[in-house]
N, C-alpha and C positions, 0 to 999 in steps of 0.2 A: 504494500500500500504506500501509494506516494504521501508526500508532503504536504500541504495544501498551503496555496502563495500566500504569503506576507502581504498585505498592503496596507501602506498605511493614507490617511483619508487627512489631505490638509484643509482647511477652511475659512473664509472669511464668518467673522463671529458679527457679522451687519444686524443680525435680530431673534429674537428667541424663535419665530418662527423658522426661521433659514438653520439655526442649532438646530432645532427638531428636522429638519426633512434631511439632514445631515447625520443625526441619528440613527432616523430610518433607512439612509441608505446603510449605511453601515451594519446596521442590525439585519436586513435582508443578504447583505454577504455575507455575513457568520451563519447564517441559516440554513445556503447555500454552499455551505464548504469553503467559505476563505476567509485567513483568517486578518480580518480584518482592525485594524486600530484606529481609535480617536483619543482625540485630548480629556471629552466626558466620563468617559470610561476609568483613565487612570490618572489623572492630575487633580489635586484634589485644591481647593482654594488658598491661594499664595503658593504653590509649589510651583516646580520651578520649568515653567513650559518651553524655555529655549531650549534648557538639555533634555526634555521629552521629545521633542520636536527632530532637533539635532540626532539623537539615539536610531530615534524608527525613522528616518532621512538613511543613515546609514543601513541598519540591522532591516530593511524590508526589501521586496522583490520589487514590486512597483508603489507607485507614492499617484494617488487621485488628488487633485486640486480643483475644489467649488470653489468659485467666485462668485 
């Protein structure tokens, strides 16, 4: 059984709703076998989101950017 790709999911934070549909994508790829990251998931308030960002930039297979 393979691996299933790393992506990590960059995004402009413009509005809670744009978070949420950012969410959803994100939650539909996990659902879907891949394994997907975002900032919601694992940054928790005041940490430290350049080197989260920076981390899964490098440690992922491909990187999705909404705007």
């Amino acid at each position: 059984m393979s691996t299933p790709p790393k992506v990590f999911i960059s995004y402009s934070h413009d509005s809670d709703a744009h978070k949420a549909w950012v969410l959803q994508l994100a939650t539909r790829l996990r659902h879907n076998g891949i394994d997907a990251t975002i900032d919601q998931w694992e940054v928790e308030p005041g940490g430290d989101l350049t080197h989260f960002m920076e981390t899964h930039l490098r440690e992922s297979d491909y990187v999705i950017m909404v705007c």
